[in-house]
C-alpha positions as CSV (number, residue, x, y, z in Angstrom):
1,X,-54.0,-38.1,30.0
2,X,-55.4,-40.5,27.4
3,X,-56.9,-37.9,25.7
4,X,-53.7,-36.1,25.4
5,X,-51.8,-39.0,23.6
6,X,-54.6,-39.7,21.7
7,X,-54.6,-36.0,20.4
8,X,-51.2,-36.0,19.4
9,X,-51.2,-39.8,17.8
10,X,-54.2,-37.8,15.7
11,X,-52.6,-34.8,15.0
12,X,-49.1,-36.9,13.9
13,X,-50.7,-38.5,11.2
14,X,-52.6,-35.9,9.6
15,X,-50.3,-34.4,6.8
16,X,-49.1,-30.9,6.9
17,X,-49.4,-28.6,4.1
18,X,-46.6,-27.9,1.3
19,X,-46.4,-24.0,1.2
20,X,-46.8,-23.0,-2.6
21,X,-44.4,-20.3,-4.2
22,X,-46.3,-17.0,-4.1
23,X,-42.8,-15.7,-6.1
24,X,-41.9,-16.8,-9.9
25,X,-38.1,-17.3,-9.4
26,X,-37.6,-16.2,-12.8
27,X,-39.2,-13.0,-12.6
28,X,-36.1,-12.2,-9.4
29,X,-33.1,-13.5,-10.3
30,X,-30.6,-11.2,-12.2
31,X,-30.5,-13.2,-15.3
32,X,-27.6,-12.2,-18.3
33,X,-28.1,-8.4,-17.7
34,X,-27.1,-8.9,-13.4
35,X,-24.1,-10.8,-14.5
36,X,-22.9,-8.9,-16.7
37,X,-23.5,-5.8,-14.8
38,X,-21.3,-7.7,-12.0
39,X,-18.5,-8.8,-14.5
40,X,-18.2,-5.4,-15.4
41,X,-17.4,-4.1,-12.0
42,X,-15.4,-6.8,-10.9
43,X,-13.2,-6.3,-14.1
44,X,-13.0,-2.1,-13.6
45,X,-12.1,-3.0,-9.7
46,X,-9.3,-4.8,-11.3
47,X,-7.7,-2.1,-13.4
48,X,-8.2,0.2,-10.5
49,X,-6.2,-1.8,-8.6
50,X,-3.6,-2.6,-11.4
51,X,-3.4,1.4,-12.1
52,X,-3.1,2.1,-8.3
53,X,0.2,-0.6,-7.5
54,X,1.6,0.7,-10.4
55,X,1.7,4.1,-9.2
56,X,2.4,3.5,-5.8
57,X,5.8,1.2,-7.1
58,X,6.3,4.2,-9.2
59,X,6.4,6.2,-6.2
60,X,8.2,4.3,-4.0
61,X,11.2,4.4,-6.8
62,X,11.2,7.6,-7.3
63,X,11.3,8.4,-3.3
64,X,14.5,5.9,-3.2
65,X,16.4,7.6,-6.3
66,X,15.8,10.9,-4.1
67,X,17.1,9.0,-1.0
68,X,20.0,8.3,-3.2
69,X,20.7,11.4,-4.6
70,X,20.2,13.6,-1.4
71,X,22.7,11.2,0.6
72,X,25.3,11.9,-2.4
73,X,25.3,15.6,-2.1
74,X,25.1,15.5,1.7
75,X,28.2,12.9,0.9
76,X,29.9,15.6,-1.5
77,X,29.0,18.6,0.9
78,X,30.8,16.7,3.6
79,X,33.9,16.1,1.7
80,X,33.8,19.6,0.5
81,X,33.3,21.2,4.0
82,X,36.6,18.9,5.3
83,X,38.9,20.3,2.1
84,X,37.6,23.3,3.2
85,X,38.3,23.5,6.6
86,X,41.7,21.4,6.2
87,X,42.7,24.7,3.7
88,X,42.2,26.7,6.4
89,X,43.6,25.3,9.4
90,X,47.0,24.4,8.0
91,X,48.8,27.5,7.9
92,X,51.6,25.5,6.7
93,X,50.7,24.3,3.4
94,X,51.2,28.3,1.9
95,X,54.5,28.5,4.0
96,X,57.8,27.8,1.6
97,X,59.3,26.5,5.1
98,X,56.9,24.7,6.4
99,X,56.7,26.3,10.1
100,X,54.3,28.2,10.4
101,X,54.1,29.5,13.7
102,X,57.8,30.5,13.6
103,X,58.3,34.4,13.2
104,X,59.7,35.9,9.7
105,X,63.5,37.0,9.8
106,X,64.0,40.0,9.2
């Protein structure tokens, strides 16, 4: 047991070794050329986002003008269809008398 302790009182107080660099940390980072690589594509991911809400917006207004106008014809076939129908129901409208399910004299 003594030896123990005394083995790790030893080994305590001897000083590890500082690992030297094998790697020049100049020679791997990206330097001016890596950034400007990046700020490139961060600035064309930008446009291409820009380009991409402006043509889905456009889209989206063009698909509620259509909306519009589609619900306005339905609107004027509708009223057409009852003019129609209310032409053609009302016998009495053509009759100088205004009964129309009365026979003619004759």
């Amino acid at each position: 047991m003594q030896h123990a302790i005394v083995a790790l009182l030893s080994a305590a107080t001897t000083p590890t070794p500082t690992p030297t660099p094998a790697v020049d940390p100049n020679l791997v980072s990206p330097g001016v050329v890596g950034f400007l690589f990046t700020a490139l594509i961060a600035i064309a991911v930008i446009f291409l986002i820009w380009d991409m809400m402006r043509r889905i917006r456009r889209g989206r207004v063009r698909a509620d003008i259509q909306e519009q106008l589609d619900a306005e014809e339905q609107a004027a076939r509708a009223t057409d269809a009852t003019e129609v129908d209310d032409q053609s129901i009302d016998p009495a409208a053509d009759d100088d008398r205004g009964d129309a399910t009365a026979p003619p004299k004759g």
